[in-house]
N, C-alpha and C positions, 0 to 999 in steps of 0.2 A: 504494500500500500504506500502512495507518495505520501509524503509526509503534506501538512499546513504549512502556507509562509504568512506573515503577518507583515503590515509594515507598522513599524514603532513615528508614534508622531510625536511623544514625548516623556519624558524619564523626568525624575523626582527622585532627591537623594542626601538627608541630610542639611537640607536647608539650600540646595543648589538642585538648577535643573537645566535640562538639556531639549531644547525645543528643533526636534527633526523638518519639521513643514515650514520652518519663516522663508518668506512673508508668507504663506497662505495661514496659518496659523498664529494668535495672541496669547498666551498664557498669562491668567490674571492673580496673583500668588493671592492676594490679599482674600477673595472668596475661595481660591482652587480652582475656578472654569478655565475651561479649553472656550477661544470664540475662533471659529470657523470663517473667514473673510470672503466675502464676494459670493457668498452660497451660489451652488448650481448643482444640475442634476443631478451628476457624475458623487457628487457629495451624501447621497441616498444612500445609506450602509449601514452595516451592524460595525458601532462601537465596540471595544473592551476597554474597564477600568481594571488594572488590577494594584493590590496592594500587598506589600512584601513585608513581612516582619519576623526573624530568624527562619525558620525551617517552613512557618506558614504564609499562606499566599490566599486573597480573595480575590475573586475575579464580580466583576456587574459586565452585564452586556446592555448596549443603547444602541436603538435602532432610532436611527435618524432619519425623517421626511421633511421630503423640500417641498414646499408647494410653490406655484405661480402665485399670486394677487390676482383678488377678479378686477378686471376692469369695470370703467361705468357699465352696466346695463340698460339696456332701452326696450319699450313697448310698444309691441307692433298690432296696427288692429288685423288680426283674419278673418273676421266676419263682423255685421251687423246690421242688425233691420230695426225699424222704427215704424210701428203701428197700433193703433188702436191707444195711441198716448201711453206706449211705452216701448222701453230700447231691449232688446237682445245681443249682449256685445259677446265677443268671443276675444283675449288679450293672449298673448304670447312675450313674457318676459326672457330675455335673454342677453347672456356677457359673452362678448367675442374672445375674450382669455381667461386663462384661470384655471387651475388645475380642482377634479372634483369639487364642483362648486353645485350646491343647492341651492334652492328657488324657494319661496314660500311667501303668503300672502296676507296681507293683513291692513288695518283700519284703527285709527285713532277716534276715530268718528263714534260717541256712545250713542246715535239715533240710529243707527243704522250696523246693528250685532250680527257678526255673524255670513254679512252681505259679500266681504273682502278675505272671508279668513278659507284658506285652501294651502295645500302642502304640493307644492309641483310647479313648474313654469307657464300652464297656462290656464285661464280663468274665467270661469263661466258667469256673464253679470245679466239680469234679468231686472230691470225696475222704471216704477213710471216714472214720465221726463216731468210731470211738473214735481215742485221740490223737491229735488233730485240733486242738493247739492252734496255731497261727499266728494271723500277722495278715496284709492285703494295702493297702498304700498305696498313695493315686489321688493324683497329683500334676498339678493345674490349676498353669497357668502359661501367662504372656505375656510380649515382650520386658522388661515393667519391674515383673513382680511373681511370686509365686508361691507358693502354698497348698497344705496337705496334708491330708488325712482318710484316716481308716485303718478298715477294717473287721474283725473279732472273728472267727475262726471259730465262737466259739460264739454266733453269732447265728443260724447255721442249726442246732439242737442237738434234743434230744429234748425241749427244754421247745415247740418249734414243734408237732415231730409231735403232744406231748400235747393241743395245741391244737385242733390241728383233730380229737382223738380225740372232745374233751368238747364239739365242735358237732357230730360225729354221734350222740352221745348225747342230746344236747339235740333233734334233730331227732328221732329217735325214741319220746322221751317226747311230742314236739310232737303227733304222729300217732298213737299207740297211747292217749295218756290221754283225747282226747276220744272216741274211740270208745268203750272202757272206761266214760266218767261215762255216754255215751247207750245204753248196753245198761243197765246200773243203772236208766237213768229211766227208759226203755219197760219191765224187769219192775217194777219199783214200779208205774207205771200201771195197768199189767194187774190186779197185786193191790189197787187201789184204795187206795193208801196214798196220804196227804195230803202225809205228809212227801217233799221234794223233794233229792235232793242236790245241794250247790255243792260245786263242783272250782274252788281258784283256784292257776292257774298263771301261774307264774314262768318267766319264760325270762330268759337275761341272756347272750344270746350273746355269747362272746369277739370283740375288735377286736384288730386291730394296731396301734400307733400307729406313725404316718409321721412325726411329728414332723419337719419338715423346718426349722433355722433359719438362716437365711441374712444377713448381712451387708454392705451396703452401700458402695461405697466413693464418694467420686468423684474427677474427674480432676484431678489436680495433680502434676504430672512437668514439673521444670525440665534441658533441656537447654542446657548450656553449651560456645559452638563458642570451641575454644580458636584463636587466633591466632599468629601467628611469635612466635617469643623477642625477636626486636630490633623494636623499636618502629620500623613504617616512616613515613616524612617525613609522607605520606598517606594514610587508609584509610575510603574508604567501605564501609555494608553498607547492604545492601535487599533486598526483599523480594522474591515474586516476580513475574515478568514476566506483566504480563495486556497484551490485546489492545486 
């Protein structure tokens, strides 16, 4: 069987010690921690502490995780209707970074229990548009960070409904006005009139904007493995055990 290699990051001895990693590594005497610099993936591994005291020896093992940072999150709508005086919205929260990051939903709002609170990134909202003022917060979060965005109930309101009124009106003028200018041209035709009429249409169909802006982070999370209170005679640490 091949034996284990370890690599030694740092020795303690006496009141002296010997730091293998500088710079990637700090050694802080005054608490005992090891801090880790510039954290990154590569840096996910099982620690060993151990401590030497004549013939005996204890070992701790520390498994270290790096996360990402969630970046801002943003709320996207995927569905919604407006009827009968009230909105059916369908929300979609989501972080464009971030390692294992959770979603969950909630409401500061005491009128309205209940309406915001869901465990998952998307959110089923059902309620009538008049007094319909709240709000519903999407809270991204991972073990070492955590982000908040909130959504408006008046962003499903009757300014949307009116929206989509003035693209059926537009679509309508779209179809009814060129027929209209071609019944005009063929009786001109007929009467032998030279003159021609021009129709110029405008359309300027409403958009949504999605505006989506998002935030960047990257990884930099220092974990610091604290050690005993009394400074033992000797202390190695290393990293972890490969094959």
């Amino acid at each position: 069987e091949d034996p284990q290699s370890k690599l030694i990051l740092l020795k303690y001895s006496d009141g002296n010690y010997t730091n293998y990693m500088e710079p990637r590594t700090r050694f802080h005497k005054l608490d005992f921690s090891l801090e880790i610099l510039n954290t990154s993936r590569q840096d996910r591994q099982l620690y060993e502490y151990i401590v030497s005291k004549g013939s005996e020896e204890k070992v701790w093992q520390m498994l270290l995780e790096v996360y990402e940072p969630v970046s801002d999150p943003s709320i996207q709508i995927l569905n919604w209707a407006s009827a009968n005086g009230s909105c059916s919205i369908i929300l979609n929260c989501t972080a464009e970074r971030g390692d294992k990051v959770s979603y969950s939903w909630g409401s500061r709002d005491s009128s309205t229990p209940g309406l915001c609170s869901h465990n998952g990134s998307l959110l089923y909202l059902s309620y009538p548009l008049q007094n319909s003022s709240f709000a519903c917060s999407c809270v991204a979060s991972n073990p070492v960070s955590t982000q908040v965005i909130t959504f408006n109930s008046s962003e499903c309101s009757y300014e949307q409904g009116g929206s989509t009124k003035l693209r059926m009106e537009h679509l309508v003028l779209l179809v009814v006005l060129p027929i209209v200018v071609l019944m005009m041209f063929i009786g001109v035709f007929t009467a032998a009139h030279s003159a021609k009429p021009t129709a110029n249409q405008e359309h300027s169909p409403l958009t949504e904007d999605n505006e989506v802006l998002t935030i960047y982070s990257q990884v930099q999370r220092v974990q610091k493995q604290k050690g005993a209170l009394e400074h033992p005679s000797c202390t190695t640490i290393y990293a972890a055990a490969t094959g």
